[in-house]
DRENLUMSE-51070 format. One record per residue (C-alpha): residue in three letters; y, z, x. Coordinates in steps of 0.02 Angstrom, whole numbers, padded with zeros to 5 digits, always signed. Layout:
<mardrens>
ALAYZX
...
</mardrens>
This chain:
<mardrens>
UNK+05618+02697+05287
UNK+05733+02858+05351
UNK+05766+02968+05211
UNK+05963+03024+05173
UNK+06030+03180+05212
UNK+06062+03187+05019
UNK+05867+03169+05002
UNK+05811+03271+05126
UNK+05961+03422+05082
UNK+05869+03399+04894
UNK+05693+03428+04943
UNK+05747+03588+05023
UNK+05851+03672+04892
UNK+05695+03645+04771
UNK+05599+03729+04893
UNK+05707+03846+04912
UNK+05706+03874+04727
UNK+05521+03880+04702
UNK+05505+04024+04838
UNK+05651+04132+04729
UNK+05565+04087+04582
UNK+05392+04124+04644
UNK+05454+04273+04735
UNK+05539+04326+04543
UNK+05378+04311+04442
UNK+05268+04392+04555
UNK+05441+04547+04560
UNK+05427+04532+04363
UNK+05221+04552+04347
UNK+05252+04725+04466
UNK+05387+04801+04338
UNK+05270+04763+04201
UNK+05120+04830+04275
UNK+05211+04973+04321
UNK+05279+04998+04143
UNK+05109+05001+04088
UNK+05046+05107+04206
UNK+05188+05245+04208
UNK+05169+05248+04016
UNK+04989+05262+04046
UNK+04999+05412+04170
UNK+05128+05515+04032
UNK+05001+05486+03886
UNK+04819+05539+03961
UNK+04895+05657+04089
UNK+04845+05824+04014
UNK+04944+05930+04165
UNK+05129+05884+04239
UNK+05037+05932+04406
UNK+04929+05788+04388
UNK+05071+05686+04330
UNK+05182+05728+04472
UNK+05037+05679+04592
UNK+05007+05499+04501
UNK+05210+05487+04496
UNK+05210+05517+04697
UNK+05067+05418+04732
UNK+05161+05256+04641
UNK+05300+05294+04741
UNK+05203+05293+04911
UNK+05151+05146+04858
UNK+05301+05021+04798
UNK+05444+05134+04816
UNK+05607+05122+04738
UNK+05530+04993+04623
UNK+05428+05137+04572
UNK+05560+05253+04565
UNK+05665+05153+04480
UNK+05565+05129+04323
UNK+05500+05309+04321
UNK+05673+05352+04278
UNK+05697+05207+04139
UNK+05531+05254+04049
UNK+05532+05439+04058
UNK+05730+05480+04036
UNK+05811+05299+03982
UNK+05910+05316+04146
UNK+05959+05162+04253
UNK+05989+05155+04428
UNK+05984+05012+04578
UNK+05824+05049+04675
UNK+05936+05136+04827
UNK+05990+05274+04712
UNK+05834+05274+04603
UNK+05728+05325+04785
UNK+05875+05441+04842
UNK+05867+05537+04678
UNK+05668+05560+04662
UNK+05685+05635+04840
UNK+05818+05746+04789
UNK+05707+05794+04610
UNK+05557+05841+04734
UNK+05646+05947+04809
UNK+05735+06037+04672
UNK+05562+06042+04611
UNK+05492+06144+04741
UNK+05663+06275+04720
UNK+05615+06284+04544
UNK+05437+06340+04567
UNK+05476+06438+04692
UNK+05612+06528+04586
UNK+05503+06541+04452
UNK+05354+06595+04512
UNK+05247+06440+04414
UNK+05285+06267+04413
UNK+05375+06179+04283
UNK+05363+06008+04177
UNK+05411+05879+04273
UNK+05534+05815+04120
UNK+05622+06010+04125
UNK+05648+05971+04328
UNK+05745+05806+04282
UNK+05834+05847+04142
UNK+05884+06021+04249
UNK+05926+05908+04399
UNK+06042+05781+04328
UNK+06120+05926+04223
UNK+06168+06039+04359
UNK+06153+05939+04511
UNK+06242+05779+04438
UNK+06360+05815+04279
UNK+06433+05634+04313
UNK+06260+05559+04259
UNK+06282+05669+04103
UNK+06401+05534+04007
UNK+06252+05452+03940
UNK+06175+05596+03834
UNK+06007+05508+03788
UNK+05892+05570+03910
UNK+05752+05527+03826
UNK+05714+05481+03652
UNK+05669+05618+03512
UNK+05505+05531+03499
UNK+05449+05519+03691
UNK+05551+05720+03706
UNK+05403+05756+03564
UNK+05271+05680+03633
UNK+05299+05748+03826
UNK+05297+05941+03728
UNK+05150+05892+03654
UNK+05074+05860+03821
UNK+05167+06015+03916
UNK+05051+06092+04017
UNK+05157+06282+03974
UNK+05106+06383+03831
UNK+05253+06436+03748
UNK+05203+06624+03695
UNK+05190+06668+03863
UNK+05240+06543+03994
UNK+05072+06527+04052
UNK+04999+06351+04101
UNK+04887+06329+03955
UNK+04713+06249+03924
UNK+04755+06096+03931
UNK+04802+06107+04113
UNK+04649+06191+04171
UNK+04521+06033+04202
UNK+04631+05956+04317
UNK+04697+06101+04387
UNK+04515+06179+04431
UNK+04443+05995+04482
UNK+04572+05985+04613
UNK+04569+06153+04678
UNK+04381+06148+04685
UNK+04405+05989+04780
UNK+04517+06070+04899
UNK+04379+06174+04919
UNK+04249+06081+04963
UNK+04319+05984+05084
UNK+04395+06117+05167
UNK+04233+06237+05166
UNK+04320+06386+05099
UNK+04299+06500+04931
UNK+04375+06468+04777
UNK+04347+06611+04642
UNK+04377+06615+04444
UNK+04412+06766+04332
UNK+04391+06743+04139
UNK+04503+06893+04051
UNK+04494+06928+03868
UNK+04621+07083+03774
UNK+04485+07204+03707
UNK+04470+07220+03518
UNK+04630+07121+03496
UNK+04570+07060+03340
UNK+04589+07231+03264
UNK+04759+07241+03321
UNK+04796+07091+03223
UNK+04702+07164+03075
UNK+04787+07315+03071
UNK+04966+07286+03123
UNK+04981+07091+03090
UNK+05003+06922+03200
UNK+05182+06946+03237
UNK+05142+07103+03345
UNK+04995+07029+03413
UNK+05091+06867+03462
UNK+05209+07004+03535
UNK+05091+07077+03658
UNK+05042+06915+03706
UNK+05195+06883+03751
UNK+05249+07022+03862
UNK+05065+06982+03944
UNK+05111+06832+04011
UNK+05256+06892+04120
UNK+05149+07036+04157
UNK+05005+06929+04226
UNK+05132+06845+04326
UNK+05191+07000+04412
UNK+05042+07042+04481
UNK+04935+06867+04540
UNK+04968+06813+04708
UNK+05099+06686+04732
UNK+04961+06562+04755
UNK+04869+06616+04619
UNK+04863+06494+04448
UNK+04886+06610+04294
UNK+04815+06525+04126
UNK+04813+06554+03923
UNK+04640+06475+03892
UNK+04664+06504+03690
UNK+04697+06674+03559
UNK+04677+06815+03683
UNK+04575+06733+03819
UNK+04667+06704+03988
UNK+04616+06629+04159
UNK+04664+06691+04358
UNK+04606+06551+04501
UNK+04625+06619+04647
UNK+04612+06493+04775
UNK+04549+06533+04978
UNK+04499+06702+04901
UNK+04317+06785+04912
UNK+04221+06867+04801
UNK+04255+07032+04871
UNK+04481+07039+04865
UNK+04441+06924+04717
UNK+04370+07077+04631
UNK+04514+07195+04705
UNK+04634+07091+04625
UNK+04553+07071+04467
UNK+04535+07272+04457
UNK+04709+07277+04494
UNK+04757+07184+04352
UNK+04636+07280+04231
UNK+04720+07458+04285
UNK+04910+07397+04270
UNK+04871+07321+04094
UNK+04779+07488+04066
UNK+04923+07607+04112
UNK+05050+07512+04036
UNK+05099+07569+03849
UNK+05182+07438+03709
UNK+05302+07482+03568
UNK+05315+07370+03456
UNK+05411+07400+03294
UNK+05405+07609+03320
UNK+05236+07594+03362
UNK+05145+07634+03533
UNK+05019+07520+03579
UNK+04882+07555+03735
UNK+04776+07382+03777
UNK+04651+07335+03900
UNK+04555+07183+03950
UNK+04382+07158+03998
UNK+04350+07005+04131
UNK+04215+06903+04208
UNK+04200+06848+04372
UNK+04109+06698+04481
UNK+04140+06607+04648
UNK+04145+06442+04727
UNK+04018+06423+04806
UNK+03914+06593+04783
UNK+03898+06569+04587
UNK+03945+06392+04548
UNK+03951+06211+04630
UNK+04032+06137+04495
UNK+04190+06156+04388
UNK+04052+06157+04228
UNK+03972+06286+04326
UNK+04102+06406+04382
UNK+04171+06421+04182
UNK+04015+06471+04114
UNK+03980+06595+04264
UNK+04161+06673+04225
UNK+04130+06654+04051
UNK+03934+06735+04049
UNK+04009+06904+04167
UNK+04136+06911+04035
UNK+04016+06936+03905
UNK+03916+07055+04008
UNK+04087+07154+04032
UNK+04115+07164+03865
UNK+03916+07242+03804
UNK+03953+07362+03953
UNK+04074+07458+03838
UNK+04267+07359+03876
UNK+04405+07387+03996
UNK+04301+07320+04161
UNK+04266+07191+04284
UNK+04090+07113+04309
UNK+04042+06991+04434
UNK+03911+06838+04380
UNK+03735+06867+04417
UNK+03589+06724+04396
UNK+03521+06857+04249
UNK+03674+06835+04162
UNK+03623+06651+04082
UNK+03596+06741+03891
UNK+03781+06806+03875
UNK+03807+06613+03872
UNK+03901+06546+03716
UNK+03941+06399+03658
UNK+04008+06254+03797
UNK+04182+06307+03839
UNK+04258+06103+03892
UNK+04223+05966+03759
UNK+04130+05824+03813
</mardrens>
């Protein structure tokens, strides 16, 4: 029996309906996966390097779908997928003028917020960048120590694992200096905290200053701070460190009337002449800092295999 047109026009529109509905559940379990895994990424990233690499990868991967809800989670901004892709292109970019400007790299929630603020006032009519709560919990998670603009500790696992990576794979030295302010606890003591957090913070820019441009200056925690110097050897790895130990030496602090000398002591190791592992290469640094420190202050010592009982207690948490 021949079948209508009516029948026949029928049987394809429902086809034609399951496909767009098919193709519409399968476009809804992305965005929720990708909710879930954005969200993911901005609470266990410890480092807004790392989180800008996940971010990128996602993209690579699906995107102006990926772009697109980047900007609704982090910021609670809404764009079609067109403009979402045109502006994370645009935010990379301004990214790399803002490191470069600054000499360090910034949280990736400062680069938005400073791109759509400057680069795009008309976006600015919706205020609510992000809520208080998720603006909280993102400082929380900033990989910048505030008294001196350093990346701070909680940066320096991923940082150092992919450096030492780089490393590896491309056979060529990575080295590590561990510094610590000589008898800054007596400083404290004697004139207070608030000078001490005051020195601290003029150290920071100082640090800055002198490190290489592709040098990685870190606050591990009180007085303790961290150089990686990647592509460098042991040998301009030690000139440098010097370097920094002299200009910290000759400079002289007033704070509050008073004139303040300081020096730091540091330790040194090497990938792969002292360490193989990131484990490794922190408890060299941190073993030649100790060493440094029983050699009277105010110097540099490089890791040697005797150096294991200077060891204190493990410096990452398991």
């Amino acid at each position: 029996m021949k079948r209508s047109f009516i029948e026949e026009n029928s049987d394809n529109n429902s086809l034609l309906i399951e496909s767009n509905y098919g193709k519409n559940v399968n476009e809804i379990g992305l965005i929720t996966s990708l909710k879930a895994e954005i969200k993911n990424c901005i609470n266990q990233s410890t480092c807004d390097l790392k989180l800008l690499s996940e971010f990128n990868a996602l993209v690579r991967e699906h995107s102006s779908i990926a772009c697109q809800i980047i900007f609704q989670v982090m910021a609670d901004l809404h764009f079609n997928r067109e403009a979402a892709l045109e502006h994370w292109i645009k935010i990379h970019q301004h990214s790399i003028s803002l490191n470069e400007l600054l000499g360090r790299p910034l949280p990736l929630l400062a680069i938005i917020c400073d791109y759509f603020s400057n680069q795009n006032n008309n976006l600015l009519n919706n205020p609510k960048l992000t809520s208080q709560e998720h603006f909280d919990s993102l400082v929380n998670h900033s990989s910048l120590d505030r008294l001196t603009g350093l990346f701070n500790r909680n940066c320096l696992n991923d940082t150092l694992t992919h450096l030492l990576a780089l490393a590896q794979r491309a056979g060529i030295e990575l080295s590590f200096l561990f510094l610590d302010l000589d008898d800054f606890k007596s400083i404290n003591d004697t004139y207070g905290h608030q000078i001490g957090d005051s020195i601290l913070h003029k150290l920071g820019p100082l640090l800055l200053s002198i490190i290489r441009q592709s040098d990685i200056a870190l606050r591990y925690g009180g007085e303790e701070f961290i150089i990686l110097m990647p592509n460098t050897n042991g040998k301009d790895a030690l000139l440098l460190s010097n370097r920094i130990r002299l200009k910290v030496k000759n400079i002289s602090l007033i704070e509050k009337g008073i004139k303040l000398n300081i020096s730091v002591s540091g330790g040194l190791a090497v990938y792969p002449t002292h360490a193989k592992t990131v484990d490794e290469l922190i408890y060299s640094a941190d073993s030649a800092l100790y060493r440094a420190k029983a050699a009277g202050k105010n110097n540099i010592k490089v890791f040697k295999r005797d150096n294991r009982h200077y060891l204190r207690a493990p410096l990452i948490k398991k």
